[in-house]
N, C-alpha and C positions, 0 to 999 in steps of 0.2 A: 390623347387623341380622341377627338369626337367620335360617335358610333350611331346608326339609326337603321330607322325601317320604317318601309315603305307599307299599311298596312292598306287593302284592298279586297272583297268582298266576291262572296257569289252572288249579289244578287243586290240592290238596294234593297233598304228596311232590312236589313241583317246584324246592325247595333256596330258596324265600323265606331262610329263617334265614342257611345258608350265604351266601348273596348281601347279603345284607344287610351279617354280622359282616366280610366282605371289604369292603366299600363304606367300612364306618366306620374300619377299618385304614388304606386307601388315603386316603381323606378324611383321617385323622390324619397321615399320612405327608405331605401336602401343605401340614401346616403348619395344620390348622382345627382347632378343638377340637368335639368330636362326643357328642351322647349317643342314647340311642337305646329305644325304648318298643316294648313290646308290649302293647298294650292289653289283650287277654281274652286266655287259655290255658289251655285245657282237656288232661287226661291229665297234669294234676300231680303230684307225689307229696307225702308228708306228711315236715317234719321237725322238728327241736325250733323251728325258727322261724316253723313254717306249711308252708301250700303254696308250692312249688316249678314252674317249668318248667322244663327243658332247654334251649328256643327261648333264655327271658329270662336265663338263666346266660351262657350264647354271646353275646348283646348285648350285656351288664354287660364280658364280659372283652374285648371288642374296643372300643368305646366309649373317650376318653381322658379323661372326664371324670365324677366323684363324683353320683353318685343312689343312693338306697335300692332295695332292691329291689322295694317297693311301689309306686315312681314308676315304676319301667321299666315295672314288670306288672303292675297297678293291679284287675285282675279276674284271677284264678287257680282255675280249679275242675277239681276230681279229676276227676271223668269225663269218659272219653272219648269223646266226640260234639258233634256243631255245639253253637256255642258255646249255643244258644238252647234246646237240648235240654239241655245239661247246665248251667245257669243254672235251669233250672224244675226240676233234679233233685235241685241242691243248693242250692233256696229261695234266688236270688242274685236280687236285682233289677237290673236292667242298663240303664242308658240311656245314648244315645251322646251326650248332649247333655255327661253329666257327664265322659264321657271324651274327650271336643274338649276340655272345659276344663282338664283335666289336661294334656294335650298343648301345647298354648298356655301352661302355666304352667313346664313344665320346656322348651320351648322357646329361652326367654328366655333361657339360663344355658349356652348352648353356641353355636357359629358354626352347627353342623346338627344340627337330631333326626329319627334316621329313626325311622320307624313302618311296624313290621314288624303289618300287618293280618292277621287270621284268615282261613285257605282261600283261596277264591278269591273273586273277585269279587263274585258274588251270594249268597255263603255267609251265612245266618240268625243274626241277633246278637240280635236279641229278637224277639219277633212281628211288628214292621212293619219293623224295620231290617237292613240288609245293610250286608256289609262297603264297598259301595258309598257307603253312605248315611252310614257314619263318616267315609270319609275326605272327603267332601263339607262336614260338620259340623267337619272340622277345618279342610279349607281348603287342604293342599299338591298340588304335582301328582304326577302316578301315576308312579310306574316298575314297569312289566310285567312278572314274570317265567315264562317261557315253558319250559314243562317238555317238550325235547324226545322226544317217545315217540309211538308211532299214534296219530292221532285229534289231536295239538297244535295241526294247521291249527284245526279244527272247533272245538276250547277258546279258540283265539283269536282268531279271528272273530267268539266268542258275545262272550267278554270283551270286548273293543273295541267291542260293537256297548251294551251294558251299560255302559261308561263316557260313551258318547257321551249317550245317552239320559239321564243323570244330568249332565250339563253339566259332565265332569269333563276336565281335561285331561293326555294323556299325555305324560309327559317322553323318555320313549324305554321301551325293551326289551330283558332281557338274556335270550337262550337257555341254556338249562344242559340239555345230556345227562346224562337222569335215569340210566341203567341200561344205554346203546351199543346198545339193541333197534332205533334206528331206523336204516333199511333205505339209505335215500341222504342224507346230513345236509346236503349241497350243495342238494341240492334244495330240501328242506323249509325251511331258512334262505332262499333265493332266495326262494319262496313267501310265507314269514310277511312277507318284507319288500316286498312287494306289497300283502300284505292288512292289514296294521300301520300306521296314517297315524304315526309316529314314527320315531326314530332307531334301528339297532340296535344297543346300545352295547358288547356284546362277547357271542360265543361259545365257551361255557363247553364244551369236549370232555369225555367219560365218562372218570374214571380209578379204578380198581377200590383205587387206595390215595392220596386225595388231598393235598395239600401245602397244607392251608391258609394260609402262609403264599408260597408262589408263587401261588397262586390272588389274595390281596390284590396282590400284584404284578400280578398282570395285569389288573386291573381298575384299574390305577393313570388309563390313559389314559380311560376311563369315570366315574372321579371325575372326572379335570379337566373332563369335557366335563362333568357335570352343573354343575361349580362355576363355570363360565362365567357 
């Protein structure tokens, strides 16, 4: 039986992507076959094959198992701004009903699909729905990613208090030092994991030249516990 999660952000610029394409490494490393979707992405660029994301490229190459790239990224639009702004700018109709369904359909053909959501939690997908409201529509639990910088508490408190209200359940939370600005990193992780009703499944320290491939290592113990 397939298995996934829905991962989603306090904030853009919080390393969702990052976090994600290590998750599916470590995930494959432990022996599960994975694939992995972006549903909408906006700031596309244009090539002889269509629009493009960055985000759904990164999926595609960590990911151990075959999708087109229309399955990973199923809504692709140039401009950049909430999805729901740049959907009415490049005349894209969007409903998250059809993209649960897509989701559910390439679920099937791997042990896990992650779903790497738009912005953060209450970030605008069409006029009544949020990123909230897709991953509800699809149906897995949430894994948090918690972008630590000033003001993370206050992002994640809203977040949490936004998936509760939406009857959604969180799987745990990963911290990632977006940029080494915050001031006591003991602290603030002491904190969030106070105000977080979830597990904290690993912190991600600032490194000005990353190792994506020690980073899937060390999130190795964070797959098992999710695959439990």
């Amino acid at each position: 039986m397939s298995r996934g999660l829905f991962i989603t952000g306090t904030d853009i610029g919080v390393g969702k992507t990052l976090i994600t394409s290590a998750l599916l490494q470590a995930l494959g490393a432990g022996g599960y076959t994975t694939l992995a979707m972006k549903p909408v992405a906006t700031g596309c660029w244009q090539t002889a094959d269509g629009l493009r994301s960055e985000d759904a490229e990164s999926l595609i190459a960590a990911m151990n198992q075959d999708a087109s790239y229309r399955e990973v990224n199923p809504v692709a639009l140039e401009t950049i701004s909430e999805p729901v702004v740049s959907a009415l700018q490049n005349r894209v109709d969007l409903t998250i009903d059809e993209l649960a369904a897509q989701s559910v359909s390439l679920s099937r053909r791997a042990d896990w699909l992650l779903i790497e959501g738009p912005g953060g939690v209450q970030t605008p997908i069409t006029r009544t729905d949020t990123a909230a409201d897709l991953a509800l529509a699809i149906g897995f639990p949430i894994l948090l990613v918690v972008g630590l910088r000033p003001g993370c508490i206050n992002h994640a408190a809203m977040s949490v208090e936004s998936l509760k209200e939406k009857g959604l359940r969180l799987a745990g939370w990963i911290g990632n030092e977006c940029d080494g600005s915050t001031a006591d990193l003991t602290a603030t992780v002491h904190t969030l994991e106070k105000k977080i009703p979830a597990d904290c499944l690993a912190v991600i320290r600032w490194q000005p030249r990353l190792d994506r491939q020690q980073l899937a290592r060390q999130l190795h113990p964070a797959a098992r516990k999710i695959a439990r």
